[in-house]
C-alpha positions as CSV (number, residue, x, y, z in Angstrom):
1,X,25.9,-102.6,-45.4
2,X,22.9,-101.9,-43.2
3,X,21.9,-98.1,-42.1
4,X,21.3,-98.6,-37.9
5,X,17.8,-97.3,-38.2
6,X,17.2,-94.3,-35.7
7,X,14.7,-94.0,-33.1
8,X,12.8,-91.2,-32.5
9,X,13.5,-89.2,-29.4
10,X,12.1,-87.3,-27.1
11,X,10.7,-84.0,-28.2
12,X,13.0,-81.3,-26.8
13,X,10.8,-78.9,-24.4
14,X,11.7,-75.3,-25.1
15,X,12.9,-73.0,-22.6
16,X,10.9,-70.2,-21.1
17,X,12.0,-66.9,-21.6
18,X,13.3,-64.3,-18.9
19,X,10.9,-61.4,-17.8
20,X,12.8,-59.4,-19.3
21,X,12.6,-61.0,-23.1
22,X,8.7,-61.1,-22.9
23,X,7.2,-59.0,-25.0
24,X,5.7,-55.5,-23.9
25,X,2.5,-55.9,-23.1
26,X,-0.1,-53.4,-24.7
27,X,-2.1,-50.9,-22.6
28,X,-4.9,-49.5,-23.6
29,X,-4.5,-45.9,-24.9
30,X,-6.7,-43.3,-22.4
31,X,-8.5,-40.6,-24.5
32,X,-6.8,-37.2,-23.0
33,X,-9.1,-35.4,-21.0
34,X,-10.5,-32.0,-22.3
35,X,-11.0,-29.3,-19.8
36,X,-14.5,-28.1,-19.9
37,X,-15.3,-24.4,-20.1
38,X,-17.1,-24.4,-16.4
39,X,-13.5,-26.2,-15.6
40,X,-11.9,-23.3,-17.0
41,X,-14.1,-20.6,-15.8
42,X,-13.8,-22.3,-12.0
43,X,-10.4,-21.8,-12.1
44,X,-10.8,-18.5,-13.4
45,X,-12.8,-17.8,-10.7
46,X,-11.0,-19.3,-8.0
47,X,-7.7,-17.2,-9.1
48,X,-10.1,-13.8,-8.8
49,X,-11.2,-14.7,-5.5
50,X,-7.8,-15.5,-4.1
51,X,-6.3,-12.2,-6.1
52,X,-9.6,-9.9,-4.2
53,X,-8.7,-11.9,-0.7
54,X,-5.4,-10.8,-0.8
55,X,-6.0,-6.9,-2.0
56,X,-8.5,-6.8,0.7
57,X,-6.8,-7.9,3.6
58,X,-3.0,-8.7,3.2
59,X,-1.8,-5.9,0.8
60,X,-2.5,-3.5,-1.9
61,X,-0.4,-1.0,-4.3
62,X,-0.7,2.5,-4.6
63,X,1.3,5.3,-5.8
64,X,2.1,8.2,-4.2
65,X,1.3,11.0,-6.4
66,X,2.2,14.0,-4.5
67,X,5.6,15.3,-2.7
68,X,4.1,16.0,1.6
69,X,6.3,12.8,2.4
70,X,9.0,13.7,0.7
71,X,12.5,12.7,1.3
72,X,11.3,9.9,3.2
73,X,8.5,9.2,0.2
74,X,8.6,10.9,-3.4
75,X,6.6,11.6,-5.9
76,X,6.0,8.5,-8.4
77,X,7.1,5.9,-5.4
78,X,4.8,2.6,-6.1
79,X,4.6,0.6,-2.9
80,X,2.7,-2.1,-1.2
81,X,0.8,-1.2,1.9
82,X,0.7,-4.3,4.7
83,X,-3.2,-4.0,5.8
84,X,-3.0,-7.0,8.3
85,X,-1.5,-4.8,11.2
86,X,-4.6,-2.6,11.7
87,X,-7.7,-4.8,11.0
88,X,-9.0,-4.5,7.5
89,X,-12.6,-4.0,7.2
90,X,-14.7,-6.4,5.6
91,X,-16.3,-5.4,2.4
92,X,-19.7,-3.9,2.8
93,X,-19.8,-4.2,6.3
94,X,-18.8,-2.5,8.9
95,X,-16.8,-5.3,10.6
96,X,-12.8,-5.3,10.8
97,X,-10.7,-8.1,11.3
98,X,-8.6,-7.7,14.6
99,X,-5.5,-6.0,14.6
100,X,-2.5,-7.3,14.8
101,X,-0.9,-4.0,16.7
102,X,-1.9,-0.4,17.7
103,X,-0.7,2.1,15.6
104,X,2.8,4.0,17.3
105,X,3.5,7.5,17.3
106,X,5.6,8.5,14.8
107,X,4.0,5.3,12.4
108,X,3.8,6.0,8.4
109,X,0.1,5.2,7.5
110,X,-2.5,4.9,4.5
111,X,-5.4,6.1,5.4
112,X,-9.1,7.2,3.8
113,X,-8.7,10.9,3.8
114,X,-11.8,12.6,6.6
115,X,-12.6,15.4,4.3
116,X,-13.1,12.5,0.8
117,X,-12.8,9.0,1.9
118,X,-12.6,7.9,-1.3
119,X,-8.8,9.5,-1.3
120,X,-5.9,7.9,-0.2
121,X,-3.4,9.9,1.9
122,X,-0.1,8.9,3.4
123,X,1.1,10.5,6.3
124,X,3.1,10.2,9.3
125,X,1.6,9.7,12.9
126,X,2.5,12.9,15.1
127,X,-0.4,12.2,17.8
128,X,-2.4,9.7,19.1
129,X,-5.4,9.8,21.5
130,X,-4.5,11.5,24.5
131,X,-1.6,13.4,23.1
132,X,-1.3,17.1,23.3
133,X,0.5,18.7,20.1
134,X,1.9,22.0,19.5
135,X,4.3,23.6,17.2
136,X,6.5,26.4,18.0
137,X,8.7,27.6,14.9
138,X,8.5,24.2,13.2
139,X,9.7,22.3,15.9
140,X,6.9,20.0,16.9
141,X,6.0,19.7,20.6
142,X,4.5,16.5,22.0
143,X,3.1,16.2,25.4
144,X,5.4,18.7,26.6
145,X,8.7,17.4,25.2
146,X,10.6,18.3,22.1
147,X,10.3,15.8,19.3
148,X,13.0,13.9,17.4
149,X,12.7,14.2,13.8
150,X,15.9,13.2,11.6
151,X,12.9,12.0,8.9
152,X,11.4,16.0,8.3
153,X,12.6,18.2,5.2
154,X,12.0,21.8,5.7
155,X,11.7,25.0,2.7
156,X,13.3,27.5,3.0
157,X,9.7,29.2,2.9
158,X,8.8,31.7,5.3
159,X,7.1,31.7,8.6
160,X,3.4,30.7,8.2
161,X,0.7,31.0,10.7
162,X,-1.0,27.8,11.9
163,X,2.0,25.8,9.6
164,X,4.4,26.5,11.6
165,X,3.0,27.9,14.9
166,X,0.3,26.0,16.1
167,X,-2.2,25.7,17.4
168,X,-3.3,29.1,16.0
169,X,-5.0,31.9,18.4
170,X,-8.9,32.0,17.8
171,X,-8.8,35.4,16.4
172,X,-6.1,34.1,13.7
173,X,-8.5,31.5,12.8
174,X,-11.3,33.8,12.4
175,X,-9.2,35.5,9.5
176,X,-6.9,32.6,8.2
177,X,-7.5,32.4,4.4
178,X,-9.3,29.3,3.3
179,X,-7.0,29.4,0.0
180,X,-3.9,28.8,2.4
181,X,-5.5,25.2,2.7
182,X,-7.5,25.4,5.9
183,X,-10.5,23.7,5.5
184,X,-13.5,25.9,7.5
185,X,-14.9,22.8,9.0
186,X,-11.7,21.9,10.6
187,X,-11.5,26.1,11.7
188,X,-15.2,25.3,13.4
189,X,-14.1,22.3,15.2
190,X,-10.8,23.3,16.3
191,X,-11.0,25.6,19.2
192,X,-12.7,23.1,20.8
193,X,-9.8,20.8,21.4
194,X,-7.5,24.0,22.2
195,X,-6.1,24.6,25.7
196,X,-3.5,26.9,27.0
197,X,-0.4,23.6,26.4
198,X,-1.4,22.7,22.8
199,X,-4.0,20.8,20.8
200,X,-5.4,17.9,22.9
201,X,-5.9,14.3,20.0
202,X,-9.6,12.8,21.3
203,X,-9.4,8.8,22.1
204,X,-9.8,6.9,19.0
205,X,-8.1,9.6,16.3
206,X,-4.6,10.5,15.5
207,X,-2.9,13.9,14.4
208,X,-0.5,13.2,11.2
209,X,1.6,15.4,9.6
210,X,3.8,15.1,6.2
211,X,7.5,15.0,6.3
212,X,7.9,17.6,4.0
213,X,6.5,19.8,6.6
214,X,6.3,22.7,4.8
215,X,5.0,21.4,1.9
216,X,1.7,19.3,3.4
217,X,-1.8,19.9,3.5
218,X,-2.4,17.4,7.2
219,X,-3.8,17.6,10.2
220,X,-2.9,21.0,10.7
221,X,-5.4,22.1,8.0
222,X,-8.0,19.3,7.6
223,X,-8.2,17.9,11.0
224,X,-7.7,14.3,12.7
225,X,-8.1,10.9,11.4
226,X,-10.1,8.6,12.7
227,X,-8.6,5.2,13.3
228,X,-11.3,3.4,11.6
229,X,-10.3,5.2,8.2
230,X,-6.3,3.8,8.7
231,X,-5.8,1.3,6.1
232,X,-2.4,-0.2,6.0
233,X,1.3,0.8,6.3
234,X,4.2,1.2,3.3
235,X,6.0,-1.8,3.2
236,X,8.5,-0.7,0.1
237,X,8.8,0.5,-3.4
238,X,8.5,-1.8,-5.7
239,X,8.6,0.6,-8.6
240,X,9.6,4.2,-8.5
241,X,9.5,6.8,-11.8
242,X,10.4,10.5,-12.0
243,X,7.7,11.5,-14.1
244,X,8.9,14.9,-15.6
245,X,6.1,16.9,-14.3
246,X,4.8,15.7,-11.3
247,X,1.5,17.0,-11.8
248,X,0.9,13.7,-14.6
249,X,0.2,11.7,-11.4
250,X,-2.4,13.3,-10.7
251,X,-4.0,13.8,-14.1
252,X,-8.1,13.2,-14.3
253,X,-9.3,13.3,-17.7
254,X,-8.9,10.2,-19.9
255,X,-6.8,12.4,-22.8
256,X,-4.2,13.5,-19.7
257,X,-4.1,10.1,-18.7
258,X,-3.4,8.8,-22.2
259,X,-0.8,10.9,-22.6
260,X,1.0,10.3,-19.4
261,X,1.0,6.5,-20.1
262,X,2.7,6.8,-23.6
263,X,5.5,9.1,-21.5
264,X,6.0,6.3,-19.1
265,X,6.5,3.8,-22.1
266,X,8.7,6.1,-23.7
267,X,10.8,7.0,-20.9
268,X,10.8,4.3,-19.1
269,X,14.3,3.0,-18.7
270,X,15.7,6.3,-18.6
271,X,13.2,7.5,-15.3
272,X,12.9,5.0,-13.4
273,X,14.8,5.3,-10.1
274,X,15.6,1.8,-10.2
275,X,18.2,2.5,-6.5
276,X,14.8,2.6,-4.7
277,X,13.2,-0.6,-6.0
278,X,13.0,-2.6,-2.8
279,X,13.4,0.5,-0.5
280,X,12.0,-0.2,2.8
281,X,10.4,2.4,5.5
């Protein structure tokens, strides 16, 4: 019995595969980039320059080392100071950028100290130019009229010439000691802006005065402030520490300052007034 002999076919044509069952094609590999040190010191740069921008013209922290502002501001209080709203001055020139408002009576402002400009003072605005101040027993008379003061803290110090009557009489002055705080430049100048209803602010300074009014060496001892020398105003605390002797804030020599440093580490949890973190004024 014969085999049927078998005929070749055609070939059968394979499918092509899905998309999906190709196989992944191979990218080149891209050598990661190494950041070059100009690279790196451009940024650098660029992060100083943005840091010294904002100190200089949108805010700044200070500390307040000393108690003239006290309840309202304590000893040890670390806050940011807005300097938009008055017109910061340009470094090294005597140009200022406009100001975004005129300071207000009754204001809290950083300012360049008249007598050292490079000290900072805090203070509270009393006067401005055209203002006629006088004091009569503590009570603080503006333009006539009582003022409202809920902010002021009083001692129970006694009654002090030119601190708590003022202005002084010109004779007073002649014989006011200069270790009670008043500086003789300001005892020179003074008469000048005395008539018979109170002290009379010039255009262009203000007359400021501490809360802690008996505890404040201000205009009642040094003199006006020019508004040029107004830097900024006290936003809030951002940190606040009791330091156990307030004096530390103040210390000058590099030993003192050492010293005070390792009592902030040490203490650090236990003093700081963390209720006034984020206090506002």
């Amino acid at each position: 019995m014969e085999t049927p002999e078998l005929k070749p076919g055609p070939s059968p044509v394979p499918e092509p595969l899905a998309t999906s069952e190709l196989p992944p094609e191979e990218k080149p590999v891209q050598p990661e980039h190494q950041e070059t040190v100009w690279e790196t010191v451009r940024s650098l740069l660029i992060v100083l320059v943005g840091v010294l921008c904002i100190r200089t013209f949108v805010a700044e922290a200070t500390v307040i080392p000393t108690g003239s502002m006290e309840s309202t501001i304590l000893v040890g209080d670390h806050v940011f100071l807005n300097k938009l709203l008055y017109g910061p001055r340009v470094p090294y020139t005597s140009l200022r950028l406009p100001p975004l408002r005129k300071v207000h009576r009754q204001d809290i402002v950083a300012f360049r100290y008249p007598v050292n400009p490079s000290v900072m003072f805090v203070k509270r605005v009393i006067g401005v130019g055209g203002d006629v101040v006088r004091i009569e027993n503590k009570r603080v008379i503006l333009n006539g009229k009582p003022l409202f003061e809920p902010y002021v803290q009083y001692l129970s110090y006694p009654n002090q010439p030119l601190r708590d009557d003022f202005p002084p009489s010109l004779s007073m002055l002649e014989t006011y000691p200069a270790y009670l705080g008043l500086d003789p430049a300001w005892a020179r100048k003074m008469p000048s802006f005395i008539q018979s209803d109170g002290l009379h602010v010039p255009p262009g300074y203000l007359f400021v005065m501490g809360d802690n009014r008996d505890n404040s060496l201000d205009s009642r001892f040094w003199g006006f402030v020019p508004l040029e020398n107004v830097v900024g105003e006290p936003l809030f605390v951002y940190w606040s520490y009791d330091a156990p002797d307030p004096k530390d804030w103040q210390a000058d020599t590099l030993a003192a300052r050492l010293k005070f440093d390792a009592s902030i580490a040490w203490n650090f949890l236990t003093h700081t007034r963390w209720s006034r973190t984020g206090q506002t004024f």
